[in-house]
C-alpha positions, 0 to 999 in steps of 0.5 A: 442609331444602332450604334447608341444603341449599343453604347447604351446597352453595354454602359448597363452591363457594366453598371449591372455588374458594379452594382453586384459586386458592391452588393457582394462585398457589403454582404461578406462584410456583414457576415464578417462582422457577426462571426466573431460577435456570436461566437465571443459569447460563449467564450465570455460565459465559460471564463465567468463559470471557471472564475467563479467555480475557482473562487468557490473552491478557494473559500474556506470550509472549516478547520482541519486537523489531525490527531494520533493516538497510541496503545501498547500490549505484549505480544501473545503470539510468536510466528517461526519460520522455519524448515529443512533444506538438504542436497543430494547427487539426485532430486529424489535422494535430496527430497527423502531427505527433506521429507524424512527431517520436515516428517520429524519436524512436524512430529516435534512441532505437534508434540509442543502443542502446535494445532495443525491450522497453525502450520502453512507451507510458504515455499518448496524447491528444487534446483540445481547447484553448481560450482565455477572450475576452470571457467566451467560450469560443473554440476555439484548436487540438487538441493530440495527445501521445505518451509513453513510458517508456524505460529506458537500461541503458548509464547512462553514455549517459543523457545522450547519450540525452537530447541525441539525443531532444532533437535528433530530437524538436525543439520537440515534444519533452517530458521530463517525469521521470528516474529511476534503478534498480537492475535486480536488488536480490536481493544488496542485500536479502540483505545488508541481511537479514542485517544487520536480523537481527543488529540484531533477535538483539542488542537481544533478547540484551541486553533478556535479560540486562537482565530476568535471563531466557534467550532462546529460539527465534525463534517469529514473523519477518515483514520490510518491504522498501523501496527509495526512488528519488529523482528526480535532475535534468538540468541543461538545460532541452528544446529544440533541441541546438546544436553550442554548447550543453553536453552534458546533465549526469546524476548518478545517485548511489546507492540504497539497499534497507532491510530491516527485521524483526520477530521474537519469541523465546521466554523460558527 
């Protein structure tokens, strides 16, 4: 008798536990199956929004194009630069000299009518020089310069400005660039504005008509100024002025300011 009963009471145990494991083995399926189903949806959606922020983005807005305009003057200001260099066994000796040519210059420069504000120094230095003999390095001097921009707002002068630098700063003296401006290009950018925009409101009319369409508004303007400066050159080389030597030649010649735009204009 206590011996079925304990068949029986082992038979239920095993039962209880095929019974748990079955149980186990449908729950982890269950969540199995409901993982990828809740997560797949977001993946769905985010696709839908990229695709349609594509497709917003690939319509067209409008008709775009570019226009450029151009408007030419004399320059009306010349911008030297120019100084004095000189080398010397010491620092000190070299600097009184440069001092003593640039206190020259200065004075020439005023007595041509150039205003103070118009002179800015754009470099000094010292340093030393040296000379290669015998694969040595041997010290030969101090070299000191000084230059400056100036501008000469009498272009006709400029030449004469030169020569007179020329005299007062001697040897010493060095002219390493000329250049010329247009001191206020406001009315020459307003002219070549008005002419890119024209150029810009013409090719969209006739790309318009080409495509069968009507042109709208302008929605979008944006404009790039430039205003090249080509370097002219003076036709006598730095040195001492002489009653025989000729009078420095300089040709200013014209400058140009170009506009260009770049505007879309609706479609109707």
């Amino acid at each position: 008798m206590k011996r079925g009963i304990g068949v029986l009471l082992i038979a239920g145990a095993f039962l209880a536990l095929v019974l748990l494991v079955a149980c186990g083995s449908d729950s982890s399926a269950s969540s199995e199956q409901s993982g990828p189903a809740t997560s797949s949806e977001p993946s769905l959606t985010t696709h839908g929004s990229a695709a349609a922020s594509q497709a917003s983005n690939s319509e067209a807005q409008g008709i775009s194009v570019s226009g450029e305009g151009r408007a030419s003057a004399a320059p009306d200001v010349a911008v030297l630069g120019l100084g004095v260099s000189a080398k010397a066994s010491t620092v000190d000796a070299a600097n009184s000299q440069v001092q003593e040519a640039m206190s020259d210059l200065l004075d020439s420069l005023e007595a041509n009518g150039v205003q103070e504000k118009d002179i800015q120094t754009t470099g000094f230095s010292i340093y030393p020089e040296y000379d290669y003999r015998n694969d040595e390095q041997v010290l030969t001097g101090y070299r000191v310069s000084h230059m400056l921009q100036v501008k000469v707002r009498d272009i006709d002068k400029a030449g004469e400005v030169i020569d007179d630098a020329v005299e007062a700063g001697g040897d010493l003296l060095q002219v390493q660039s000329i250049s010329f401006i247009i001191d206020d290009t406001t009315a020459l950018r307003s002219e070549a504005r008005a002419e890119a925009v024209a150029d810009a409101q013409a090719t969209a009319e006739e790309l318009a008509t080409l495509a069968g369409v009507s042109l709208g508004e302008p929605t979008y303007i944006t404009e790039s100024i430039s205003t090249p400066y080509p370097q002219p050159y003076f036709d006598r080389a730095a040195g001492i002025a002489t009653e025989e030597a000729l009078a420095t030649e300089i040709s200013p010649g014209e400058l140009e300011v170009v506009v260009g735009v770049y505007i879309t204009y609706t479609i109707e």
